[in-house]
C-alpha positions in Angstrom: 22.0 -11.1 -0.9 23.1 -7.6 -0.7 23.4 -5.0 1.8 21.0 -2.4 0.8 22.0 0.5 3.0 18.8 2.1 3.2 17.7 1.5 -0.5 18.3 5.3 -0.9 15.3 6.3 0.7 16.0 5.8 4.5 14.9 2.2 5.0 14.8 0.7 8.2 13.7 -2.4 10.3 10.5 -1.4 11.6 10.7 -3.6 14.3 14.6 -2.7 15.7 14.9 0.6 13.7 18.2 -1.1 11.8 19.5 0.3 8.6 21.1 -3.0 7.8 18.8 -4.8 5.5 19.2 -6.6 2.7 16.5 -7.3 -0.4 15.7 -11.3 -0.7 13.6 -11.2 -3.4 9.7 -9.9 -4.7 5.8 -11.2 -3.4 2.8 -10.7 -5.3 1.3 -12.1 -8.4 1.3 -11.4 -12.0 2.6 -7.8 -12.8 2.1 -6.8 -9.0 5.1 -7.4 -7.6 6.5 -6.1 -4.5 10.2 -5.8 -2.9 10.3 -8.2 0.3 13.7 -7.1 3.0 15.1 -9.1 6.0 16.8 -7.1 8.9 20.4 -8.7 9.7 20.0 -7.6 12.7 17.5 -8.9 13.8 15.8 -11.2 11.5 12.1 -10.0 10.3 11.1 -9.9 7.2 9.1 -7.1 6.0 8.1 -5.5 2.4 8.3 -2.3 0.7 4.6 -1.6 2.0 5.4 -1.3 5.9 3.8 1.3 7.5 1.6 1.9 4.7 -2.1 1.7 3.9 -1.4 -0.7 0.8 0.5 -3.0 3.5 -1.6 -6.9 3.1 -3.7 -5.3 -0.2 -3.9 -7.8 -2.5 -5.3 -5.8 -5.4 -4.1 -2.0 -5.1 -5.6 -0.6 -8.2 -9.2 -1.3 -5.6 -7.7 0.5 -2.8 -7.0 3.8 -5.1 -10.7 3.0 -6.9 -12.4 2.8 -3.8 -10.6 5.9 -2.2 -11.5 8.1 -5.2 -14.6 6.9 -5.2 -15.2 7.7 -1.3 -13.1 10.7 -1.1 -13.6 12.8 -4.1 -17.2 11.5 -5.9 -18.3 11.1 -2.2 -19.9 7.6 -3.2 -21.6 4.8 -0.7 -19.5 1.6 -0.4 -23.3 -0.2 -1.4 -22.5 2.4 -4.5 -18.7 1.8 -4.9 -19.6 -1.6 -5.0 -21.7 -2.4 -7.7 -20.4 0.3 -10.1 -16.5 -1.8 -9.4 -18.7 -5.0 -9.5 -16.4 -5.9 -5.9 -18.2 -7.9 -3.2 -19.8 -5.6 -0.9 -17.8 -6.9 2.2 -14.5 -6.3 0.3 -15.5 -2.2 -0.4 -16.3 -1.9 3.0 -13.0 -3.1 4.4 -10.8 -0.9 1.3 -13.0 2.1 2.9 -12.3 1.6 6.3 -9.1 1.5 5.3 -9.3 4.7 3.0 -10.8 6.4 6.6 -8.3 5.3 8.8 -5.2 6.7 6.0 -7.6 9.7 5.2 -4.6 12.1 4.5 -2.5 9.7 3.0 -4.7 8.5 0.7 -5.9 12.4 0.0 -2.2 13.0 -0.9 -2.0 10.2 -3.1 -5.0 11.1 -4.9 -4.3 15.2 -5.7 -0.4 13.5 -6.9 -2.2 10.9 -9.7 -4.4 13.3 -10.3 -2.2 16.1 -11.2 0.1 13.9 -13.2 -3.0 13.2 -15.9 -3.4 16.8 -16.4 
């Protein structure tokens, strides 16, 4: 383990606030892999996700489908859903999700968005 001293990008413990955290290791399957910390200080574990809307997704690539789908075609989740062939149940809780991070996910949109043009 190694001290990561922020990873360069002001990390921090969100439950203490330390900077003193090292990386021990990845979660996620497949190509999907994401960057998993432990505070020194005090102890919790926590991922590169924290405090974000893609925090406990499992499949990312649905969250950003759904929110473009929601936020910029202006699509029903009943709509969403068949066209992604994803269970009903599953667009509605992505779209909650997209609602409650509206300018977050809004953000993240216009910056893929403008990178493809």
């Amino acid at each position: 383990m190694r001290q990561s001293e922020g990873c360069g990008f002001g990390l921090a413990c969100p439950a203490c606030g330390s900077r003193e955290v090292v990386r021990i290791g990845y979660v996620g399957r497949g190509s999907f892999r994401v960057q998993r910390f432990q505070c020194r200080r005090c102890g919790r574990t926590f991922t590169e996700l924290e405090g974000t809307p893609f925090k406990g997704v499992h499949d990312p690539k649905a969250l950003v489908a759904v929110a473009y789908l929601r936020l910029r075609a202006g699509l029903s989740e009943s709509s969403i859903a068949r066209l992604l062939g994803i269970p009903y149940p599953t667009v509605r809780r992505l779209s909650k999700r997209v609602l409650e991070h509206k300018g977050f996910m809004e953000r993240l949109l216009d910056v893929l968005l403008e990178a493809h043009i």
